[in-house]
NUTOR-673852 format. One record per residue (C-alpha): residue number from 1; chain; x, y, z; residue in three letters. Coordinates in nm, 3 decimals, padded with zeros to 5 digits. Layout:
N
(marvex NUM, "A", (X, Y, Z), "Ala"),
...
REM end
This chain:
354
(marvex 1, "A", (01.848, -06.836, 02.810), "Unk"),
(marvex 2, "A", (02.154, -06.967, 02.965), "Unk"),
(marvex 3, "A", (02.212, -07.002, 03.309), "Unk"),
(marvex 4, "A", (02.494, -06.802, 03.357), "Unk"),
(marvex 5, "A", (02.613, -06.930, 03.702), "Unk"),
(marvex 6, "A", (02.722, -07.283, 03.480), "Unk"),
(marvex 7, "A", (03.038, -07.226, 03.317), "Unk"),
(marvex 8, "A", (03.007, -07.334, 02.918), "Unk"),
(marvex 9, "A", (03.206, -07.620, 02.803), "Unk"),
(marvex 10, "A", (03.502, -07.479, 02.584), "Unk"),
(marvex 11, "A", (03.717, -07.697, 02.285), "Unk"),
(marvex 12, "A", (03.998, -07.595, 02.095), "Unk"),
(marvex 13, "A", (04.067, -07.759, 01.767), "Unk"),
(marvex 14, "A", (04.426, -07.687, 01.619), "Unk"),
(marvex 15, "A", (04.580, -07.648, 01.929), "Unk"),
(marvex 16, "A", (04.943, -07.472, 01.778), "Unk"),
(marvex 17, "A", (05.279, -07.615, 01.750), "Unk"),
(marvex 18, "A", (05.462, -07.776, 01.988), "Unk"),
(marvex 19, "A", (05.860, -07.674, 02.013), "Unk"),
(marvex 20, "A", (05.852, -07.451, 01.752), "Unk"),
(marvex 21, "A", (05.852, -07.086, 01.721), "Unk"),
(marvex 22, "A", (05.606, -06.958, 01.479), "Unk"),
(marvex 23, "A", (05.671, -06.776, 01.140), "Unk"),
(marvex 24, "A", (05.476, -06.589, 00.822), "Unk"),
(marvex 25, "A", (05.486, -06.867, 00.618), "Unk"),
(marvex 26, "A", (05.576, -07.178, 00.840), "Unk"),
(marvex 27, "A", (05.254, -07.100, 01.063), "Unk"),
(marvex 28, "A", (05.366, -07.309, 01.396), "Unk"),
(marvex 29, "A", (05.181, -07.070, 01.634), "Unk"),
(marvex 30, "A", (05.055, -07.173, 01.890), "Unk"),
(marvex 31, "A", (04.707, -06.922, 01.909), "Unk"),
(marvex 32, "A", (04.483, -07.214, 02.040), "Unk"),
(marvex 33, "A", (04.735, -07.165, 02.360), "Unk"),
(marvex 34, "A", (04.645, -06.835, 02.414), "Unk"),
(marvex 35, "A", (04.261, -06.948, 02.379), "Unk"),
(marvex 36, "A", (04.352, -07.178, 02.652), "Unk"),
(marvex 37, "A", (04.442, -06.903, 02.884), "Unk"),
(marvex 38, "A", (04.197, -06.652, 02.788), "Unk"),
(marvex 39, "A", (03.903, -06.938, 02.864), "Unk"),
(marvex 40, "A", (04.094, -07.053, 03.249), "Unk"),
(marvex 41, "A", (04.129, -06.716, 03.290), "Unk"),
(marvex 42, "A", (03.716, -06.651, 03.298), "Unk"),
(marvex 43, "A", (03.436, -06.839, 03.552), "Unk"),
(marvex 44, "A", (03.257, -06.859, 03.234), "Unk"),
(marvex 45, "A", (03.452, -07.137, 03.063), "Unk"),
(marvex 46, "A", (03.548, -07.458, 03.133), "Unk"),
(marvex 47, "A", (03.807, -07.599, 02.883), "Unk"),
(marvex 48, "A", (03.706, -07.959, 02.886), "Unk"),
(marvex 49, "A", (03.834, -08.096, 02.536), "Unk"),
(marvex 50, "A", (04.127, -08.018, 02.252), "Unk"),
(marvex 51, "A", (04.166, -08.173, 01.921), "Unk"),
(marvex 52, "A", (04.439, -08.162, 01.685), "Unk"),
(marvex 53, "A", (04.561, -08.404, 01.403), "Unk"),
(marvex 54, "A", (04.913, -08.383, 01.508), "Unk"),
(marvex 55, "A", (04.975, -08.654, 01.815), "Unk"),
(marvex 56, "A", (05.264, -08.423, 01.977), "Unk"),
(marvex 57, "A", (05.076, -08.098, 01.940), "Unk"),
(marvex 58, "A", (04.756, -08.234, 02.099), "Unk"),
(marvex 59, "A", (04.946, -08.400, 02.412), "Unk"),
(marvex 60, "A", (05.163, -08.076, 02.490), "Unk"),
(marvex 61, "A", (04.827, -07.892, 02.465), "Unk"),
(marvex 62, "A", (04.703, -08.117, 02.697), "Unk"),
(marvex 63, "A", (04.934, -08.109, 02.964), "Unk"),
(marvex 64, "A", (04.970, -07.762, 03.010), "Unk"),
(marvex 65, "A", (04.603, -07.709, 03.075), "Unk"),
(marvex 66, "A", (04.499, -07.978, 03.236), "Unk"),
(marvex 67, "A", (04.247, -08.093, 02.979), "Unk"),
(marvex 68, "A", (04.167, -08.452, 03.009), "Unk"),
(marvex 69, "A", (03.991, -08.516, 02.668), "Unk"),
(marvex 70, "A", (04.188, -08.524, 02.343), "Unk"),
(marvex 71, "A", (04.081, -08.635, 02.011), "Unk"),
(marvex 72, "A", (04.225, -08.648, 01.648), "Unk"),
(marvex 73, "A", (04.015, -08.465, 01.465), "Unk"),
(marvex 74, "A", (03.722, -08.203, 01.558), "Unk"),
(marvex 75, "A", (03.434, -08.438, 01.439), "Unk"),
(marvex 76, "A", (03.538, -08.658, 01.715), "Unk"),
(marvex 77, "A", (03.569, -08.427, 01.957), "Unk"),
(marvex 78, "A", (03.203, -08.292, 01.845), "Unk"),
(marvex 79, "A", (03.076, -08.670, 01.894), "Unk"),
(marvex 80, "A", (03.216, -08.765, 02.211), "Unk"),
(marvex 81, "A", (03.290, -08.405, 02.399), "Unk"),
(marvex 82, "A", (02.971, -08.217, 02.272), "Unk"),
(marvex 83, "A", (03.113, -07.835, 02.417), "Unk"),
(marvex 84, "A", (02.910, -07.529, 02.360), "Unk"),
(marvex 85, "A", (03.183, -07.329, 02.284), "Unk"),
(marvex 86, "A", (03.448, -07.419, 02.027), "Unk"),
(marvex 87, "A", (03.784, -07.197, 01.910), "Unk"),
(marvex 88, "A", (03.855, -07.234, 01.574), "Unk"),
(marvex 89, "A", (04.200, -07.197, 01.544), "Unk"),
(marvex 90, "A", (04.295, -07.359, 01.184), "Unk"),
(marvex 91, "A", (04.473, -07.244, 00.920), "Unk"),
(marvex 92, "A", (04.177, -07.023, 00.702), "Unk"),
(marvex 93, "A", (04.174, -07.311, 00.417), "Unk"),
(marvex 94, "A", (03.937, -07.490, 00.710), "Unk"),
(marvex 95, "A", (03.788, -07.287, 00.870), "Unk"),
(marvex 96, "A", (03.407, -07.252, 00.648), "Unk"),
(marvex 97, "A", (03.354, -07.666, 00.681), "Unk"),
(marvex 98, "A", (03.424, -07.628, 01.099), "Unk"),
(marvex 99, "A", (03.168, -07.411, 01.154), "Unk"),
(marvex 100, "A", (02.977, -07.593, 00.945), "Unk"),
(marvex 101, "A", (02.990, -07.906, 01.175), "Unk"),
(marvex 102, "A", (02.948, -07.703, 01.443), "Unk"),
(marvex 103, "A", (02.676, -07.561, 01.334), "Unk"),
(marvex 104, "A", (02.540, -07.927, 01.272), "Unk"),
(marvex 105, "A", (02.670, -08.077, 01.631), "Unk"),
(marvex 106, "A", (02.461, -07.778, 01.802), "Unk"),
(marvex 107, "A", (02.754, -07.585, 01.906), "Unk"),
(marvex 108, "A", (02.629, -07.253, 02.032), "Unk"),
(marvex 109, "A", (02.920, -07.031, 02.008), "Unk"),
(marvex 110, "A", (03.198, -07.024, 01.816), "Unk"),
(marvex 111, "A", (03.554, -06.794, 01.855), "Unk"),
(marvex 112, "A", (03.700, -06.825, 01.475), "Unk"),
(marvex 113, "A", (04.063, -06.727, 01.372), "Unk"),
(marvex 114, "A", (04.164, -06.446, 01.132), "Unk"),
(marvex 115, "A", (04.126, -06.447, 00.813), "Unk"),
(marvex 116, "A", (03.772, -06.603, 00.848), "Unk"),
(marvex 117, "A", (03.745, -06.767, 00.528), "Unk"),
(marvex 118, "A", (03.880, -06.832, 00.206), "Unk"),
(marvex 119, "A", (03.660, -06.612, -00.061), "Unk"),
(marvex 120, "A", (03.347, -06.440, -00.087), "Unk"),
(marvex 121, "A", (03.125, -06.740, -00.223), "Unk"),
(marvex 122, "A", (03.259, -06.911, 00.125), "Unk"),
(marvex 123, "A", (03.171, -06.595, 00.297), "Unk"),
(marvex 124, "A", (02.789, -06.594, 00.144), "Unk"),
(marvex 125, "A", (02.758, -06.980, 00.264), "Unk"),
(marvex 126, "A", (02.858, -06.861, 00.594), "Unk"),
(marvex 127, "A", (02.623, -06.611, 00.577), "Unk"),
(marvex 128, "A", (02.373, -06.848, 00.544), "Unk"),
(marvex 129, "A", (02.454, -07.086, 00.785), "Unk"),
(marvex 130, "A", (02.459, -06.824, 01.065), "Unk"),
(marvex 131, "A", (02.123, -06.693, 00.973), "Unk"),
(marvex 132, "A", (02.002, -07.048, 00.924), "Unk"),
(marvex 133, "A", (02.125, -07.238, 01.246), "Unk"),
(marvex 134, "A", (02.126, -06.946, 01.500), "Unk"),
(marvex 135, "A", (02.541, -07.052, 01.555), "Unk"),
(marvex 136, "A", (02.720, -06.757, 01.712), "Unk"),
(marvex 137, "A", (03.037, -06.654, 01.613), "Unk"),
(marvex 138, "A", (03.299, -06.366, 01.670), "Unk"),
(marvex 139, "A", (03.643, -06.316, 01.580), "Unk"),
(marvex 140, "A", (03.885, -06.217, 01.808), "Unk"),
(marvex 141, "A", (04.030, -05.853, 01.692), "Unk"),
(marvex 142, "A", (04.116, -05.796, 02.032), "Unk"),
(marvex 143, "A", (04.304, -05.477, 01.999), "Unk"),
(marvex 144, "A", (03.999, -05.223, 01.947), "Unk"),
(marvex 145, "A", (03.930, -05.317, 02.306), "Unk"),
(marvex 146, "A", (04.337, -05.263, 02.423), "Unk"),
(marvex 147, "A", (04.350, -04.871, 02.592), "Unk"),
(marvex 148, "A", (04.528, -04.729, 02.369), "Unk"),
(marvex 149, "A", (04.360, -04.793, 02.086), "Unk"),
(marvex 150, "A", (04.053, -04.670, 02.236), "Unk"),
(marvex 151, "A", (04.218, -04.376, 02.352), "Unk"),
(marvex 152, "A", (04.334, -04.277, 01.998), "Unk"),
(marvex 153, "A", (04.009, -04.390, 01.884), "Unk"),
(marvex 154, "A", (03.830, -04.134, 02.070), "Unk"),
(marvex 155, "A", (04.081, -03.841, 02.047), "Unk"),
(marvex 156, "A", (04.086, -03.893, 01.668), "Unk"),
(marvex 157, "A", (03.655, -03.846, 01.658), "Unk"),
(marvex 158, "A", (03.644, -03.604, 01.890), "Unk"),
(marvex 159, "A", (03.826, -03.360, 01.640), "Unk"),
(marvex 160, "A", (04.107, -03.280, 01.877), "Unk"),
(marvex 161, "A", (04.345, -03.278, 01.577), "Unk"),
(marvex 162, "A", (04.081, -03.175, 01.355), "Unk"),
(marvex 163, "A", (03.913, -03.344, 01.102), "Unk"),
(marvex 164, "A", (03.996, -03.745, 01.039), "Unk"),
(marvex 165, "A", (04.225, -03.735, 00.718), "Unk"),
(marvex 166, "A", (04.428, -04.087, 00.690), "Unk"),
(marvex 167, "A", (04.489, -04.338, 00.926), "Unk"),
(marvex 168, "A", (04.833, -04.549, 00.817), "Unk"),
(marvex 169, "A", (04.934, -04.884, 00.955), "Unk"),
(marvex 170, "A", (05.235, -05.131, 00.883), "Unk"),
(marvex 171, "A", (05.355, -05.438, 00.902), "Unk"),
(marvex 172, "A", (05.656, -05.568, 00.845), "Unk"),
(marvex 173, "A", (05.826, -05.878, 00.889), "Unk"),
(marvex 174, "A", (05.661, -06.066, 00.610), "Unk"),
(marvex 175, "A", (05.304, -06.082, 00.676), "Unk"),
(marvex 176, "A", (05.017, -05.985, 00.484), "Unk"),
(marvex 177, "A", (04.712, -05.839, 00.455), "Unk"),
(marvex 178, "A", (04.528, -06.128, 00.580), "Unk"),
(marvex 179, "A", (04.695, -06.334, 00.860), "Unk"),
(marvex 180, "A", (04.835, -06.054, 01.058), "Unk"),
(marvex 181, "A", (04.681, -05.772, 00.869), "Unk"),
(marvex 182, "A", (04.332, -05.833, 00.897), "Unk"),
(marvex 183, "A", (04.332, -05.684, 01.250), "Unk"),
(marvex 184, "A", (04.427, -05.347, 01.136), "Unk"),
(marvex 185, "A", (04.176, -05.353, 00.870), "Unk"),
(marvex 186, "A", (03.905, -05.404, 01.150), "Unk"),
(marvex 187, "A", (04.106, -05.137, 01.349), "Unk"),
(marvex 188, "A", (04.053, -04.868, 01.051), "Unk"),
(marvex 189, "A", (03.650, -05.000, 01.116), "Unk"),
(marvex 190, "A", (03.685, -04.920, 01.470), "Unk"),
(marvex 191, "A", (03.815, -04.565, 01.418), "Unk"),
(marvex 192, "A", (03.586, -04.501, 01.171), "Unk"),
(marvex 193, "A", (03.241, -04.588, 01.371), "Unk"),
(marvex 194, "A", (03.257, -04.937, 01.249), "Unk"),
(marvex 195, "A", (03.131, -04.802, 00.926), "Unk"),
(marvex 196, "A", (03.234, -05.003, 00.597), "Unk"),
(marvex 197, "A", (03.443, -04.793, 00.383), "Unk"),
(marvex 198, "A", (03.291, -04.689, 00.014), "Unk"),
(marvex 199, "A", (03.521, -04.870, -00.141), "Unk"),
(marvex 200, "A", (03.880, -04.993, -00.167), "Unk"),
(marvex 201, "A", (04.208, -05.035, -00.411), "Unk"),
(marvex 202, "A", (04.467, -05.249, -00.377), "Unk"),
(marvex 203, "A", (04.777, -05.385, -00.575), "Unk"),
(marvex 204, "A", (05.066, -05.645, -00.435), "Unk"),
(marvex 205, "A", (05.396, -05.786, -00.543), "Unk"),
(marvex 206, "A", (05.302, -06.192, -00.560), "Unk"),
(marvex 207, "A", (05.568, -06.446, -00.628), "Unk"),
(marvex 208, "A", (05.596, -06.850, -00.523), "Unk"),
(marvex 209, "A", (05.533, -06.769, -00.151), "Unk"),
(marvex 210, "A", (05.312, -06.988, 00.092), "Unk"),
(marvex 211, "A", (05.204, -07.028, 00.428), "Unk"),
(marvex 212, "A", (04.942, -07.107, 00.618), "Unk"),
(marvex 213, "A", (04.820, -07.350, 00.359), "Unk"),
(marvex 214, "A", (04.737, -07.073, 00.067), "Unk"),
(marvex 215, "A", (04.914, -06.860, -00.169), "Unk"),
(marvex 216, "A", (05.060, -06.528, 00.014), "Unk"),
(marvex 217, "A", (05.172, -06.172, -00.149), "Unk"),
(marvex 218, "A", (05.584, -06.094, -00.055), "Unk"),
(marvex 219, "A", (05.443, -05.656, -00.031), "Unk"),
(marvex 220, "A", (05.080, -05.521, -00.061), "Unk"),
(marvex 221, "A", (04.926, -05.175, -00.035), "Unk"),
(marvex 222, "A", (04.521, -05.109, 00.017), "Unk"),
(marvex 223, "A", (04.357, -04.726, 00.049), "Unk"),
(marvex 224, "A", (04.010, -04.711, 00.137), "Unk"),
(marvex 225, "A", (03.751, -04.455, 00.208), "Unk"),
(marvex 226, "A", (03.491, -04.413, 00.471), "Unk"),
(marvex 227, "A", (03.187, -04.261, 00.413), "Unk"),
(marvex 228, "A", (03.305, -03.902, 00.684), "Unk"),
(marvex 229, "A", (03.604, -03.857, 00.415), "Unk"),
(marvex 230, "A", (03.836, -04.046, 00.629), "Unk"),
(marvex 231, "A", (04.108, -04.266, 00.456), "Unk"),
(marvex 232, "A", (04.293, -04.531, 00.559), "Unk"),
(marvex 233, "A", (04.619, -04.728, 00.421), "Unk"),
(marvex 234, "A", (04.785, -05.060, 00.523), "Unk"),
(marvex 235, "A", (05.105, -05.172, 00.345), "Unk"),
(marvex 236, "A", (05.250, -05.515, 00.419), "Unk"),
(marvex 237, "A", (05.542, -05.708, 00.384), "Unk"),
(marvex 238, "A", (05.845, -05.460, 00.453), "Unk"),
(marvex 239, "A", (05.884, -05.274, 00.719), "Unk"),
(marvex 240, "A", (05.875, -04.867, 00.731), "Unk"),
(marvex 241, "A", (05.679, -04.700, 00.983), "Unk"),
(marvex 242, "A", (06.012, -04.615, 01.257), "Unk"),
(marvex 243, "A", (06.024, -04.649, 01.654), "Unk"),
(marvex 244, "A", (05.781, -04.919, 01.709), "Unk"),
(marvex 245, "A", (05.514, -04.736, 01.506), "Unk"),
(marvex 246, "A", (05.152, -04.932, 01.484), "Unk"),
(marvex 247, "A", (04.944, -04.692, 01.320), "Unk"),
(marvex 248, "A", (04.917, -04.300, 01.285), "Unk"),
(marvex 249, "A", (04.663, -04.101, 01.266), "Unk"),
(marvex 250, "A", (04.644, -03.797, 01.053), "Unk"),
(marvex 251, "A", (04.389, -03.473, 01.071), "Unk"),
(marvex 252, "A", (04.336, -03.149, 00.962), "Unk"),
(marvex 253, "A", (04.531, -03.063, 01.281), "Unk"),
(marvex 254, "A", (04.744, -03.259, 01.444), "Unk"),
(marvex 255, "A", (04.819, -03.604, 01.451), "Unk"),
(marvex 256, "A", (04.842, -03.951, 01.684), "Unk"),
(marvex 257, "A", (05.118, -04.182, 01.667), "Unk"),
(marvex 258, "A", (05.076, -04.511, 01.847), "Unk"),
(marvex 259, "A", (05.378, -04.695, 01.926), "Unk"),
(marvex 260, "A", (05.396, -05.050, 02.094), "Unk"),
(marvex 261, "A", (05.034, -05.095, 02.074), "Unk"),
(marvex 262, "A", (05.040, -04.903, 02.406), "Unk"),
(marvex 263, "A", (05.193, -04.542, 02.409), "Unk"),
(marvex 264, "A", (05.040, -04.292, 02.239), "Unk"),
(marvex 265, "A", (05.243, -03.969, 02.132), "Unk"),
(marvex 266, "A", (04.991, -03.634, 02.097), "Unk"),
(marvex 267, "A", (05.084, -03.372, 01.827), "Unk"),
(marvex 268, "A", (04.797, -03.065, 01.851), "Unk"),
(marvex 269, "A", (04.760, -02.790, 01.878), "Unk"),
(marvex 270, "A", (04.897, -02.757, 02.237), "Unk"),
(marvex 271, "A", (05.227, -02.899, 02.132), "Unk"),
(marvex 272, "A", (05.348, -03.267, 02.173), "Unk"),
(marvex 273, "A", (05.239, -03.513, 02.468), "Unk"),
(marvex 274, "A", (05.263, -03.851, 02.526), "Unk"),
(marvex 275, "A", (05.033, -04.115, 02.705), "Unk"),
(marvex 276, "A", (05.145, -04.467, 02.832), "Unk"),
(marvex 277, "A", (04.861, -04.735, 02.921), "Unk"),
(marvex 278, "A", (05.163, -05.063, 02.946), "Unk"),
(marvex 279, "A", (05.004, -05.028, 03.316), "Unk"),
(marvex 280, "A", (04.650, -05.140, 03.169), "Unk"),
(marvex 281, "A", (04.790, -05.320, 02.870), "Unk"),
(marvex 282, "A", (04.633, -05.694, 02.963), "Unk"),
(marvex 283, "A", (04.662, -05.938, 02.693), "Unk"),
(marvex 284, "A", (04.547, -06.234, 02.797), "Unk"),
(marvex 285, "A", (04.250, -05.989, 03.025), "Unk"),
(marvex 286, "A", (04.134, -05.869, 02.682), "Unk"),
(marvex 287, "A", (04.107, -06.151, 02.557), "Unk"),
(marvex 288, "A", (03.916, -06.303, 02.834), "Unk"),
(marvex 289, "A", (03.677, -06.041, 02.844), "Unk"),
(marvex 290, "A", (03.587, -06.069, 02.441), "Unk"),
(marvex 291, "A", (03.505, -06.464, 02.503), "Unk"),
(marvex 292, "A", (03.283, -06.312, 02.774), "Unk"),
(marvex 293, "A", (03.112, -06.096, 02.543), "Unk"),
(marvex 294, "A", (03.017, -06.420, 02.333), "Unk"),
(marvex 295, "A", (02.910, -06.588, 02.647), "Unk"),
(marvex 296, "A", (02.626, -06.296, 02.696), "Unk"),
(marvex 297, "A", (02.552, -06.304, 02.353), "Unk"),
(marvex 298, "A", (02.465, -06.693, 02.444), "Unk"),
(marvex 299, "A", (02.303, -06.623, 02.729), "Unk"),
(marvex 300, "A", (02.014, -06.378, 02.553), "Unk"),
(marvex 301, "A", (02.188, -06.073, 02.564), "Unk"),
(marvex 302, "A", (02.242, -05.868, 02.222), "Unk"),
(marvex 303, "A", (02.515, -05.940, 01.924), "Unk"),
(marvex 304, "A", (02.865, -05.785, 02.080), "Unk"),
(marvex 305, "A", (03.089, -05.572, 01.903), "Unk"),
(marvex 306, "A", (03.289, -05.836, 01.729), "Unk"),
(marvex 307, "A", (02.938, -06.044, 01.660), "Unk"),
(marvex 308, "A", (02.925, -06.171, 01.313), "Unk"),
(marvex 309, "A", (02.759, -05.938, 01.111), "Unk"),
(marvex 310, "A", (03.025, -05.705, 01.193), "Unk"),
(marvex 311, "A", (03.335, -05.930, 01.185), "Unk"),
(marvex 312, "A", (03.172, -06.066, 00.856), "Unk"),
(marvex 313, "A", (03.199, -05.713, 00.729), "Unk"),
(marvex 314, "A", (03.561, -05.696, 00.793), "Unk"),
(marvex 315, "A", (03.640, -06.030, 00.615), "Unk"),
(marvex 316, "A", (03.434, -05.872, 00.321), "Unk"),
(marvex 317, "A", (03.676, -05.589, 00.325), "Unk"),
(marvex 318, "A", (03.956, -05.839, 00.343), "Unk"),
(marvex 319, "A", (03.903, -06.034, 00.082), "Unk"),
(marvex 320, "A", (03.775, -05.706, -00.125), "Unk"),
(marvex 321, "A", (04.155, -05.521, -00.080), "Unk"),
(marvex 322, "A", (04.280, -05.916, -00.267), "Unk"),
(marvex 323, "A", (04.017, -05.854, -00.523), "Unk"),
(marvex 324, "A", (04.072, -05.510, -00.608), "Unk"),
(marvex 325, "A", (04.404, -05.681, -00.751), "Unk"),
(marvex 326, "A", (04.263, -05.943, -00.891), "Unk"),
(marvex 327, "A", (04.042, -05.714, -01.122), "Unk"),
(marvex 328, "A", (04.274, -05.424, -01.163), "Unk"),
(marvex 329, "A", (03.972, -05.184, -01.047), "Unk"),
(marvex 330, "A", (03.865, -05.006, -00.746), "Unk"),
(marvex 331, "A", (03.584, -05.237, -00.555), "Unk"),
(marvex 332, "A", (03.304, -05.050, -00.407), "Unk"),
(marvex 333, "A", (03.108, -05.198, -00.147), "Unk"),
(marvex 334, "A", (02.875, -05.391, -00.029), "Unk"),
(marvex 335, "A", (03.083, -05.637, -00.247), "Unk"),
(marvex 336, "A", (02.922, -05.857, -00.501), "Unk"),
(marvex 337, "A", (03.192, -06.054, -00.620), "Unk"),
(marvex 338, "A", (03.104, -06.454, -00.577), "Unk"),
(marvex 339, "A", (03.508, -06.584, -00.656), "Unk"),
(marvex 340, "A", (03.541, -06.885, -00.523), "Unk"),
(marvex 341, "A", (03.905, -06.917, -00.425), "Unk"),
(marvex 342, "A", (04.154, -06.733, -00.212), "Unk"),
(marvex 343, "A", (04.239, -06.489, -00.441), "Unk"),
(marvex 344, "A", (04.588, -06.423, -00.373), "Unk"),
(marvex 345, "A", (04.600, -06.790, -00.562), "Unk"),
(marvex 346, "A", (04.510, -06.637, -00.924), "Unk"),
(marvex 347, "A", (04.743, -06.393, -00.818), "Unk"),
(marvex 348, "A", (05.009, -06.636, -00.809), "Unk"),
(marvex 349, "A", (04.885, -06.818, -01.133), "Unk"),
(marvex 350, "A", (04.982, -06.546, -01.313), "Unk"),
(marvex 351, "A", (05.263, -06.480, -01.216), "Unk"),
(marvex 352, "A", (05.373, -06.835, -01.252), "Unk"),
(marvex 353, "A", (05.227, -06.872, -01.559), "Unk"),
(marvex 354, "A", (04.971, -07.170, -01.461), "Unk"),
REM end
């Protein structure tokens, strides 16, 4: 057990850009920043360390929150800083060999960026390692715990617009299915009891485009099924869904439209009404509160809702949307592919002809 009156030591390796604003494909984000604020805003962290290979990033980092230890690389920080707690916020490319030197330093919690890793041999290893070295680790998809997400979650199961038919999400701007995407693909999860779906199909337009260090698709479409009947869709890449759309929700008799990722319009069978939670809409509290959940789950108490066997689901279906393309075929889950690359990279192969 740990005593929970100590706050853990927190790090931060790949700290985000300094000066730059970020982009789908030129990364420069600056996530470990909003790590930062999610551990000063808890008593149960104390960020003592960053680490980052670029000089500029690191110092920026450093100055805005006060941390006195920097270091060039994580191993270094792992030597000299030994935290308990370390974010993970690399490009995905890096992600498997971090935890693994966590894993080795004793780290005993880890909060990893989306997309978690690269393929679904890297995903076994992981496997592995977790169940071998006792390493914690969660993955902040922070909106199933926004209100009104949960509120839509809950009208949608409770069969106030009947039966669960489709739930549709979007993104536009460029992203993908992975970097920004893989949050609404553990969003269709959380409206659908956290169940895996049966099985998914997926196709995507792939040219010459990178970021983020890998291979990514200019427009991609997945469906999936959950085992109560319920569908689900995300398309990337171009926008469509209208008015600050997230997602909508489709049943037998009504539907939910959630706009902003915080006002919810009604459409029942009592006509059309609208809900607005910007008043409880805390972004940096949310987060704060799921790096609190992973400092129970270190002090003794059970896995949390974005533990790893379930966030190790959702990369499954992640990387099993890529693969459906890959093989031309529906996949059906539990997956039991072992490719060993990001797969939006033999995507590109063919259509570059390498």
């Amino acid at each position: 057990m740990t005593d929970s009156t100590t706050p853990l030591r927190a790090a931060v390796v790949g700290v985000g850009q300094a000066g730059r604003q970020g982009s789908p494909t030129g990364g420069a984000f600056k996530i470990g920043h909003a790590h930062a604020r999610a551990y000063g805003a808890s008593p149960r962290f104390k960020l003592v360390a960053g680490a980052d290979i670029n000089a500029e990033n690191l110092a920026l980092f450093q100055d805005t929150f006060g941390v006195a230890e920097g270091y060039p690389s994580l191993q270094a920080m792992l030597d000299v800083a030994a935290p308990d707690v370390v974010s993970i916020c690399t490009y995905v490319g890096l992600h498997l060999s971090m935890l693994e030197a966590c894993a080795a330093a004793g780290v005993k919690g880890v909060i990893c960026e989306k997309p978690l890793v690269t393929s679904p041999a890297e995903l076994t290893r992981l496997r592995v390692l977790v169940a071998s070295s006792g390493i914690k680790v969660i993955v902040p998809h922070f909106r199933r715990y926004l209100p009104a997400f949960a509120r839509a979650r809950d009208l949608y199961v409770s069969g106030q617009i009947g039966a669960p038919v489709c739930v549709t999400a979007a993104i536009g701007d460029g992203w993908d299915l992975s970097e920004w995407g893989s949050h609404w693909l553990d969003m269709f999860r959380f409206f659908h009891g956290d169940d895996m779906p049966d099985w998914v199909m997926g196709q995507a337009r792939v040219r010459d485009r990178r970021g983020f260090g890998h291979a990514m698709e200019d427009h991609a479409v997945a469906v999936m099924q959950f085992p109560n009947n319920g569908r689900a869709m995300l398309d990337v890449g171009p926008s469509y869904l209208p008015d600050g759309a997230n997602m909508v929700l489709t049943g037998t008799a009504g539907s939910i439209v959630i706009r902003n990722e915080r006002e919810l319009a009604i459409y029942d069978a009592n006509g059309e009404h609208r809900e607005d939670y910007s008043e409880s809409h805390d972004f940096i509290g949310t987060w704060a509160l799921i790096f609190e959940t992973l400092a129970d789950w270190i002090g003794g108490a059970g896995s949390p809702p974005l533990g790893f066997d379930h966030v190790a689901g959702t990369a499954e279906l992640n990387l099993a949307c890529y693969l459906s393309m890959v093989e031309g075929d529906r996949i059906d889950f539990p997956l039991s592919s072992e490719f060993d690359e990001w797969p939006v990279e033999e995507l590109a192969r063919r259509k570059l002809g390498g």
